[in-house]
C-alpha positions in Angstrom: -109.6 -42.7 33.7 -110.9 -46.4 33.6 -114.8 -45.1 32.2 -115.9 -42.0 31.2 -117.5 -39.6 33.7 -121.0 -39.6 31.6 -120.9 -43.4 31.6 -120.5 -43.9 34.9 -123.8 -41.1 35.1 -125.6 -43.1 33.0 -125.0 -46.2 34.8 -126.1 -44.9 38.2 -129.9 -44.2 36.6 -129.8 -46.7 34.6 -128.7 -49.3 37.5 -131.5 -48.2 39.7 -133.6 -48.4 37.4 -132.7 -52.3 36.2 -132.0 -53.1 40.3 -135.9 -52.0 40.7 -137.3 -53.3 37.6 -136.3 -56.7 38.3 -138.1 -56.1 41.6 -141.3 -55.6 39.9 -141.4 -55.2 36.3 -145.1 -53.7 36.1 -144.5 -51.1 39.0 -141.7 -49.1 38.3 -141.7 -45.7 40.0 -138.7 -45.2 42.6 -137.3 -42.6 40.2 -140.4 -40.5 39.3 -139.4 -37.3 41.2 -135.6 -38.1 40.1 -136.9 -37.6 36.6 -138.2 -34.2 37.5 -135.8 -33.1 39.1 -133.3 -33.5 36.4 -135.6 -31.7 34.0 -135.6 -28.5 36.6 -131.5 -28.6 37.0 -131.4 -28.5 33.2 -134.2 -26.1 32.7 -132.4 -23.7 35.7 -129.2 -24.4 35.9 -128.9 -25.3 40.0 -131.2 -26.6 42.3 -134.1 -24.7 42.8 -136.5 -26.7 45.7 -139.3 -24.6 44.7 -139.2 -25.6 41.3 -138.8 -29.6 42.2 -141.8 -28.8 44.6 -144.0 -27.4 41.9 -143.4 -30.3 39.1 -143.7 -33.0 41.5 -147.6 -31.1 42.5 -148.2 -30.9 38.7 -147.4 -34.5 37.9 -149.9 -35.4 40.6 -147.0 -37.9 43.1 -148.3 -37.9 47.0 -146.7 -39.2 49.0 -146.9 -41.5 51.9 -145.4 -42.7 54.8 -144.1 -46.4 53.4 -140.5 -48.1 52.4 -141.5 -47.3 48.5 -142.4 -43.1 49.0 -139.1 -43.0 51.2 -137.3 -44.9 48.3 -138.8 -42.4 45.9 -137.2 -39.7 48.4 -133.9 -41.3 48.1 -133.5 -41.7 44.5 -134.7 -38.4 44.1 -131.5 -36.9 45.5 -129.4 -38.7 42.7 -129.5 -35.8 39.9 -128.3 -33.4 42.6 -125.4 -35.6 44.4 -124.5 -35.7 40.4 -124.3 -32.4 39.7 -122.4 -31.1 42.8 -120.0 -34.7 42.9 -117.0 -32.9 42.5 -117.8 -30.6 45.8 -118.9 -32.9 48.9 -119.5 -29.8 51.1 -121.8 -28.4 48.4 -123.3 -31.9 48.0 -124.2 -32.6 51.2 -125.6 -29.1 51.6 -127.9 -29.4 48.2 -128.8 -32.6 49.7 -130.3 -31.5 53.2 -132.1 -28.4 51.2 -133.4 -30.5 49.1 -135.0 -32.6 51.7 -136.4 -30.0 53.0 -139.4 -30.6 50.6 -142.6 -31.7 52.3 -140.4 -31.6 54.9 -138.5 -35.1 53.9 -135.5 -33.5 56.4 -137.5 -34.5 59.6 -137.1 -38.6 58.9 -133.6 -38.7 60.3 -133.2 -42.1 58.2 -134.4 -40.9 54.8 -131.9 -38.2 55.7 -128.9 -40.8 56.4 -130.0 -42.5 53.4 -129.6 -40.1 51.2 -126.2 -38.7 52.2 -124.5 -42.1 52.6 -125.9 -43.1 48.8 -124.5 -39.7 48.0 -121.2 -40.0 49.3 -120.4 -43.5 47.2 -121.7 -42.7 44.2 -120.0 -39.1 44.7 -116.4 -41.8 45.2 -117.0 -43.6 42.2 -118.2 -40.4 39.6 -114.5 -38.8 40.9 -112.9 -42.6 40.6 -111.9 -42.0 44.2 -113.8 -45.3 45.5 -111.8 -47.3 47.7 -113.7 -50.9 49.1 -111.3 -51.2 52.1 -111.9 -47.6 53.2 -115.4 -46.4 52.0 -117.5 -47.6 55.1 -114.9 -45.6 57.2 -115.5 -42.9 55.0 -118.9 -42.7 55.0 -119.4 -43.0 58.9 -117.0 -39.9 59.3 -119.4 -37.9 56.4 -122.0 -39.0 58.2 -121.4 -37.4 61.0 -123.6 -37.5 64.3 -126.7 -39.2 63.5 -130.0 -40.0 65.7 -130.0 -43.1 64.0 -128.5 -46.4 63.8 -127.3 -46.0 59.8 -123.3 -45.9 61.9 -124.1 -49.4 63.1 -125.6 -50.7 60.1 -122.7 -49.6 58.0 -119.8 -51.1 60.7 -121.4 -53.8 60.7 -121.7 -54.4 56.6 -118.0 -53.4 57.2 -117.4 -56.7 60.0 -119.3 -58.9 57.4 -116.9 -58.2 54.4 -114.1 -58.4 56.5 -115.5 -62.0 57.4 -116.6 -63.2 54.0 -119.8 -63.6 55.5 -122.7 -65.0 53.0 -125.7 -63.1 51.9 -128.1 -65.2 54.2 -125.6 -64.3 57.3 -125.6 -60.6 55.9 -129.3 -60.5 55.9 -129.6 -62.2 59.1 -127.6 -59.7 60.9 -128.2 -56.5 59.3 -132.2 -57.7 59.7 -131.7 -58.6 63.7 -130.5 -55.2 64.2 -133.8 -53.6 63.2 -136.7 -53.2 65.5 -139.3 -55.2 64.5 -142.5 -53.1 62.5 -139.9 -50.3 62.9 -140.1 -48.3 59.2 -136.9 -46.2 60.1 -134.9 -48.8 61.3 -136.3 -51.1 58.4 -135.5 -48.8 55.6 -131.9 -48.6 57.2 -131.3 -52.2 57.1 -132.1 -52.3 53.6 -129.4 -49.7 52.8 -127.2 -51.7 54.9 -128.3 -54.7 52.8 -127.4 -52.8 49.5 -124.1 -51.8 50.2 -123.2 -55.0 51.4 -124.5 -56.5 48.1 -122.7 -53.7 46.2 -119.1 -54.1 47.7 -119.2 -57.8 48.1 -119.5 -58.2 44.3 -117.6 -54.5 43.6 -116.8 -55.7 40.2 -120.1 -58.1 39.2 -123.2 -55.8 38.4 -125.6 -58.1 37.8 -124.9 -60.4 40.7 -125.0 -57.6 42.9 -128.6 -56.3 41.9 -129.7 -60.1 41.7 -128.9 -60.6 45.2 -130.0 -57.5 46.1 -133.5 -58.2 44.8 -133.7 -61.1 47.2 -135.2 -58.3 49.2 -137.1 -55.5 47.9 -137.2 -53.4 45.1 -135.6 -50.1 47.4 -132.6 -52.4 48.6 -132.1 -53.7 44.8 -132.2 -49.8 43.6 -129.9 -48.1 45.6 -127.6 -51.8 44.8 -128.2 -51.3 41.3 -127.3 -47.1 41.4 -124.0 -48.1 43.6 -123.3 -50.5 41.2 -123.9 -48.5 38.1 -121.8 -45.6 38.7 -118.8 -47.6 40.0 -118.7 -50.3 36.9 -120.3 -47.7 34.1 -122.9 -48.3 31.4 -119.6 -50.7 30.0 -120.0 -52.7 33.2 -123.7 -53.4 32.9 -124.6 -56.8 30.6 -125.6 -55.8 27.1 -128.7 -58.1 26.9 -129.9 -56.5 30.3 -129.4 -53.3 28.9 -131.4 -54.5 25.8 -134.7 -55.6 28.4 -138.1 -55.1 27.2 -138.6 -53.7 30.7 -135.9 -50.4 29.7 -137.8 -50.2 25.9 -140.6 -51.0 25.9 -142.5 -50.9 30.0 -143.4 -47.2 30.6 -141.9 -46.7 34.0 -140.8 -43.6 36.5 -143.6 -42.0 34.5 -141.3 -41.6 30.8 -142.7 -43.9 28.2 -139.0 -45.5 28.0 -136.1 -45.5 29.3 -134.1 -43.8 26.3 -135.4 -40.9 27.4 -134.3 -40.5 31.1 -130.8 -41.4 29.3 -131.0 -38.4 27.3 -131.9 -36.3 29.8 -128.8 -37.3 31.9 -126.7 -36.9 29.2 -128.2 -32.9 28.6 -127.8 -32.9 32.4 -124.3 -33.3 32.2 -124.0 -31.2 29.7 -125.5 -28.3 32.1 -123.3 -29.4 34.8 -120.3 -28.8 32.0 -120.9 -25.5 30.7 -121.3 -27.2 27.0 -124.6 -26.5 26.9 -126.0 -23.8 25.2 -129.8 -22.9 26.5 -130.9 -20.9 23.6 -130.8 -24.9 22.3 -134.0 -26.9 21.7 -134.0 -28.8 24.5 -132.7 -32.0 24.7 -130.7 -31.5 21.8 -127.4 -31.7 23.2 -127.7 -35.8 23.5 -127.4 -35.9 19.7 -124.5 -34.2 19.3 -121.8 -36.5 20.6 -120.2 -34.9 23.6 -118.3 -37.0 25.7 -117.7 -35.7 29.2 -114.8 -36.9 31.0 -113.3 -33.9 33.5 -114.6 -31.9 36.4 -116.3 -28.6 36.3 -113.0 -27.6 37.7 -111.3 -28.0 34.7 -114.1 -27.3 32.1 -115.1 -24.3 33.6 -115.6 -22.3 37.1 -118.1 -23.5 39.4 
């Protein structure tokens, strides 16, 4: 195993998080519901869409029909592709239910989004992420789609192939998008971040600069791609040492420490190490390393 399954967790929040920040700095909120909903899998144990419902009403988040509420959308399915990775039929199902919330299943796009994301991060947690293959890969999860995520992706695909440049990625991906088009703008952004991601597989912090070039979703889901596939080890020390992760309230925790805690409890959850007569929160003292599947660990 090249890094260690909690790593690699830990990298996926914490690479959104840097590939947004850099973005904007003062206005950090992609992952707001993302942090929510990883308190309600550890306080429950599964997904419960109820519970998500009634913690993102209580912390007061509307919201709105713009790229930033749909990124929100996105990056709040990351805790649940996380704690079903090892199962991509259960994955994909926890997904679509939990889109159901506010009814966030009816934007086909947000919907595409979310699975595709889903399906690579999934790859890289279960170190089964293959650059020459994944695009295939993630047109055939896909499936049938409404909307033009399939062309996006083959067309990220024909850009690696070529070696094209970021400015002829970003003209092409961009020309494929109907002008003032939200749907079709939010899926060229995606495109955008994957081709970011998998031509620099190995360089995180050249793929989240160039991703920022954009907007602070594209640089996000870039940095969360990123994160999972090169680890917490991958990510440079001196980013991970930002004022904008210790001290810059953001995704509505006071720092970052915290949402890094609560993955690591999270994991432990998704494990079966977890004891919930604990205080919680305690298990990220305690030193567990998780490296295998729930498989393996225990019955899922």
């Amino acid at each position: 195993m090249r890094y260690s399954l909690l790593n690699r967790v830990r990298g996926a929040f914490l690479g959104a998080f840097l590939g947004e920040s850099l973005s904007n700095p003062k206005i950090c909120n992609l992952g707001k519901i993302a942090v929510l909903g990883t308190e309600s899998l550890i306080s429950l144990g599964k997904l419960d869409v109820d519970d998500w419902l009634k913690r993102q009403q209580q912390a007061g988040i509307e919201l709105e029909t713009n790229i930033n509420s749909w990124g929100q959308i996105i990056l709040a399915t990351l805790p649940v592709v996380i704690f079903f990775h090892e199962n991509p039929v259960k994955m994909r199902e926890n997904i679509l239910e939990l889109l159901k919330i506010c009814n966030w299943q009816y934007e086909p796009a947000i919907t595409d989004a979310s699975l595709i994301l889903g399906y690579a991060i999934a790859q890289s947690l279960n170190e089964k992420l293959d650059p020459r293959t994944l695009i295939l890969e993630i047109v055939s999860f896909l499936d049938k789609t409404s909307t033009s995520t399939s062309q996006q992706l083959i067309k990220v695909n024909d850009l690696l192939k070529k070696g094209a440049g970021l400015e002829t990625a970003v003209r092409e991906l961009s020309s494929m998008a109907t002008p003032y088009k939200l749907s079709e703008k939010l899926t060229s952004n995606i495109g955008l971040a994957f081709y970011c991601f998998l031509s620099t597989l190995e360089d995180f912090s050249l793929t989240v600069l160039r991703a920022n070039q954009n907007q602070g979703v594209t640089g996000a889901i870039a940095g969360a791609l990123s994160g999972a596939y090169n680890s917490t080890v991958g990510i440079p020390v001196n980013w991970q040492n930002s004022p904008a992760l210790n001290n810059s309230p953001g995704w509505g925790i006071d720092s970052f420490e915290q949402m890094l805690k609560l993955t690591d409890t999270m994991m432990a959850v998704w494990s079966g190490v977890y004891d919930f007569s604990d205080n919680y929160g305690e298990f990220a003292e305690t030193g567990y390393t998780i490296f295998a599947a729930p498989h393996i660990i225990r019955r899922r």
